[in-house]
Backbone bond lengths (Angstrom), bond angles and torsions (degrees), N, CA, C in turn:
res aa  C-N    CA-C-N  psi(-1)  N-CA   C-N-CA  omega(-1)  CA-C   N-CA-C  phi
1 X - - - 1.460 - - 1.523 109.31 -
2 X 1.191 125.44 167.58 1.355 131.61 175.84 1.375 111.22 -142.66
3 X 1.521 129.17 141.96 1.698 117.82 173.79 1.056 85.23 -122.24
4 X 1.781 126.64 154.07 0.629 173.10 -9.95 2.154 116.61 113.20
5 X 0.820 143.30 102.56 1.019 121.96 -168.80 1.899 98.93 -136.67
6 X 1.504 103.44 123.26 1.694 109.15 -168.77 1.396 112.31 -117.26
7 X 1.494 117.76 111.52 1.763 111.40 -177.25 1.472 107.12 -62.96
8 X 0.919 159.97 128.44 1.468 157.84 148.00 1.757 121.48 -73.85
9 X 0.856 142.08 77.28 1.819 130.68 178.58 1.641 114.99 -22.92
10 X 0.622 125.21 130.63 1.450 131.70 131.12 1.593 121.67 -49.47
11 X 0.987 125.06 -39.09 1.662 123.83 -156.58 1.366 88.67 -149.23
12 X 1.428 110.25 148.07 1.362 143.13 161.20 1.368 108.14 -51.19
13 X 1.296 137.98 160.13 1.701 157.21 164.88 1.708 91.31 -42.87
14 X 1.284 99.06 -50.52 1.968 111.50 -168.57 1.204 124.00 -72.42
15 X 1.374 109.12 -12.76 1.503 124.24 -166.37 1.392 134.14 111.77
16 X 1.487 108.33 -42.38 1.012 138.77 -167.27 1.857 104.20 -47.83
17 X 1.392 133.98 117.86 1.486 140.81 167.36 1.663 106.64 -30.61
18 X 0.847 125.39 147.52 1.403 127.66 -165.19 2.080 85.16 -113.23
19 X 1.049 117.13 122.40 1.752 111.55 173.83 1.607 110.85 -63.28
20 X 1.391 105.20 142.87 1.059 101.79 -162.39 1.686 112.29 -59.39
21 X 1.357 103.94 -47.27 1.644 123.03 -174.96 1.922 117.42 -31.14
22 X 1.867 104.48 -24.76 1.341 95.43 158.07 1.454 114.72 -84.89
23 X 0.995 136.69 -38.52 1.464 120.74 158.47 1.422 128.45 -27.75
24 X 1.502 102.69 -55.07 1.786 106.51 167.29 1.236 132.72 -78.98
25 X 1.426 109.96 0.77 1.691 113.71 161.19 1.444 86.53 -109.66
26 X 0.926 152.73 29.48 1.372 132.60 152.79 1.817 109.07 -96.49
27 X 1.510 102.03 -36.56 1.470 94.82 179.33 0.979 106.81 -64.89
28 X 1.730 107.60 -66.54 1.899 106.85 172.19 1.550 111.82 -2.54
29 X 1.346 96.44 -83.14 1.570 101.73 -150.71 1.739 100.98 -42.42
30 X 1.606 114.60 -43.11 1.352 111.29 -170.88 1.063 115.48 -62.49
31 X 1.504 124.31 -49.69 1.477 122.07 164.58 1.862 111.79 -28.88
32 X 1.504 109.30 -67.60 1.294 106.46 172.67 1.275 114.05 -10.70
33 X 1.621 117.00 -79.30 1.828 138.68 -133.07 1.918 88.27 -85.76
34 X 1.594 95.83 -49.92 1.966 80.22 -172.83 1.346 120.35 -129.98
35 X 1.619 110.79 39.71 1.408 114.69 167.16 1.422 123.40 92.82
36 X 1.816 114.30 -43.21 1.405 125.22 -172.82 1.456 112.02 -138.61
37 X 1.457 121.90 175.36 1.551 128.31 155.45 1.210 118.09 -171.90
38 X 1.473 108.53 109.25 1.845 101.23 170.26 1.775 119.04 -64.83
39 X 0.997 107.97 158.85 1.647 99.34 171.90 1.579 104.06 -141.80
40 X 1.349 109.80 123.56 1.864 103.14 -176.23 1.433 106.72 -64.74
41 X 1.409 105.11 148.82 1.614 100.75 168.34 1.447 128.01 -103.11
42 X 1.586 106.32 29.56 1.142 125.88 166.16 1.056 114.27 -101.44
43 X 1.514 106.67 179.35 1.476 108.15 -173.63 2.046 104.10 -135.87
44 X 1.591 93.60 119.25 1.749 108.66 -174.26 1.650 87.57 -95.97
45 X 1.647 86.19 131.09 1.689 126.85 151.99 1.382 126.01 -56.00
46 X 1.003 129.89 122.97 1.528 115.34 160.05 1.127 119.89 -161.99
47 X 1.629 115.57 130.16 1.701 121.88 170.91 1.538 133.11 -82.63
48 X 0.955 116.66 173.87 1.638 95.64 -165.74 1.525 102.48 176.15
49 X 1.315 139.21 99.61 1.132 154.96 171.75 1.440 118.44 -64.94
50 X 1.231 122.36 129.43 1.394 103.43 -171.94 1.823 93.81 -165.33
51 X 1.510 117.72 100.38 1.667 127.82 -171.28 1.375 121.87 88.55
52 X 1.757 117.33 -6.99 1.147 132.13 163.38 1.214 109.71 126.36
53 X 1.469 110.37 -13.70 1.891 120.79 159.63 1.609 107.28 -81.33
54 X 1.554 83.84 134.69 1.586 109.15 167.26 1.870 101.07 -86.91
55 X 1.803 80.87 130.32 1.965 88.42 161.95 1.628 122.85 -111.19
56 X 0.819 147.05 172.87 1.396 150.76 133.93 1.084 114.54 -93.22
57 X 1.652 124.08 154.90 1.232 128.21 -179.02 1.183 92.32 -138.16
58 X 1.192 119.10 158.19 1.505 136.23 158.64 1.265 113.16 -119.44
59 X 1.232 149.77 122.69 1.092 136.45 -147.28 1.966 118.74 -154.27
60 X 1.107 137.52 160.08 1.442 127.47 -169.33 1.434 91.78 -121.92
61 X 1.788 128.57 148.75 1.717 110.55 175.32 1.771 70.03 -125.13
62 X 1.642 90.28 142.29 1.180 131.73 162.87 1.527 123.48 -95.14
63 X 1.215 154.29 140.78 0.934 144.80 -143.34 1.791 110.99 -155.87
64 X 1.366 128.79 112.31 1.443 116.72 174.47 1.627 104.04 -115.97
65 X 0.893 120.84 162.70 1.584 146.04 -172.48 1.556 97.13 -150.92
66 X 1.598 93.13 117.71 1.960 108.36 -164.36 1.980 96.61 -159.66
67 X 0.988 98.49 179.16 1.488 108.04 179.27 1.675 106.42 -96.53
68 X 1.304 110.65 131.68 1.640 122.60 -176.60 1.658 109.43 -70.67
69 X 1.317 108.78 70.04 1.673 124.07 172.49 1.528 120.41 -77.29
70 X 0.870 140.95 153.85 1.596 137.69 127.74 1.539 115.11 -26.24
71 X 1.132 113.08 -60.16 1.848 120.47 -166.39 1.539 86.73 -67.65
72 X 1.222 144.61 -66.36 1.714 133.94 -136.34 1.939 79.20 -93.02
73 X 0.928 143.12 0.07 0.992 121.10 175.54 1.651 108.55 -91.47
74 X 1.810 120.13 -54.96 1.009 101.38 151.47 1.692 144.83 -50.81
75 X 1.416 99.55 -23.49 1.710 88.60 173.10 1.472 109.02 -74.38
76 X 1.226 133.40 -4.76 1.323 144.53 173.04 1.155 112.61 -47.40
77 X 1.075 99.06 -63.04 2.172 142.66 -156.37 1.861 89.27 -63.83
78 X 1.666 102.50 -64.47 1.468 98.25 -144.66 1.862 78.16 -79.10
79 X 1.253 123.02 -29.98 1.763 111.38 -165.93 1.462 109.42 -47.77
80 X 1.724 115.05 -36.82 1.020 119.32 -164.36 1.773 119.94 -84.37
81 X 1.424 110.98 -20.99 1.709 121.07 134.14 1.516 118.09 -11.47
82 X 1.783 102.43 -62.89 1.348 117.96 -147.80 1.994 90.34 -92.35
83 X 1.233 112.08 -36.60 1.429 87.12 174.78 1.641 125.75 -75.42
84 X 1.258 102.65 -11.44 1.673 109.72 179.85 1.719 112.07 -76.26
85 X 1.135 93.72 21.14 1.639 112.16 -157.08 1.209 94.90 -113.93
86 X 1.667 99.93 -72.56 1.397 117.21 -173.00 1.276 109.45 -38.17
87 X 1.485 104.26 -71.52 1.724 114.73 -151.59 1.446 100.45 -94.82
88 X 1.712 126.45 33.45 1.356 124.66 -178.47 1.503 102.08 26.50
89 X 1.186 104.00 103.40 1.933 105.96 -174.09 1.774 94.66 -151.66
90 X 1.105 117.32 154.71 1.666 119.03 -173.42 1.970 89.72 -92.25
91 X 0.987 119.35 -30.60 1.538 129.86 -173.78 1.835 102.24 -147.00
92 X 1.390 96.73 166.57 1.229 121.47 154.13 1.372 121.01 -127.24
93 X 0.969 134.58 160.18 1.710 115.21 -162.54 2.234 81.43 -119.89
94 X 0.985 114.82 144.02 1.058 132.78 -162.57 1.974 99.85 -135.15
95 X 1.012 128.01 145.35 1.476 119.88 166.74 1.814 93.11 -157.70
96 X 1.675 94.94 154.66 1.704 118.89 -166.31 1.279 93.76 -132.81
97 X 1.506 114.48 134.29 1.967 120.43 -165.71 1.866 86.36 -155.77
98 X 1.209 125.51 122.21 1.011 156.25 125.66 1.324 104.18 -0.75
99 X 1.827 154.11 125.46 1.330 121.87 156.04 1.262 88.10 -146.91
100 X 1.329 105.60 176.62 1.764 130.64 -178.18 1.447 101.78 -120.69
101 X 1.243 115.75 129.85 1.720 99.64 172.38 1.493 90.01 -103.49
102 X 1.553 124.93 158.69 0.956 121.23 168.80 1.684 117.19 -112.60
């Protein structure tokens, strides 16, 4: 198996609160494609330089646990297109981890 682990923003580059409702069509949709999704109920930090400005992020990690395919890997790839969209973001940080459920 492999999970999947997706930073999400809270806030725009500008500041601006991100509404929650893309968050909840974002799980949605994942629920859709692979059945489940944890979501921490904390909140991850992160800096990130990008033209010589420093950003902060505030951010939610989402989490799937799915079978290590070809297909869920590309729907990965192009999903993550669609959130750089969503949440006007230059990236989304995306990470792939190997796991065992026991």
């Amino acid at each position: 198996m492999i999970r999947y682990e997706i930073l999400l923003p809270l806030f725009y580059n500008d500041g601006r609160r991100i509404k929650e409702e893309k968050l909840t069509e974002t799980d949605h949709e994942l629920v859709a494609q692979f059945g489940a999704t944890s979501t921490d109920a904390i909140i991850v930090k992160g800096h990130w330089i990008y033209q010589s400005t420093l950003y902060e992020d505030k951010l939610v990690r989402v989490r799937i646990d799915t079978e290590d395919t070809p297909s869920n890997l590309e729907f990965i790839r192009n999903y993550k297109e669609i959130l750089k969209e969503r949440f006007q973001q230059l990236d989304i940080w995306i990470t792939a981890q190997q796991i065992e459920v026991i």
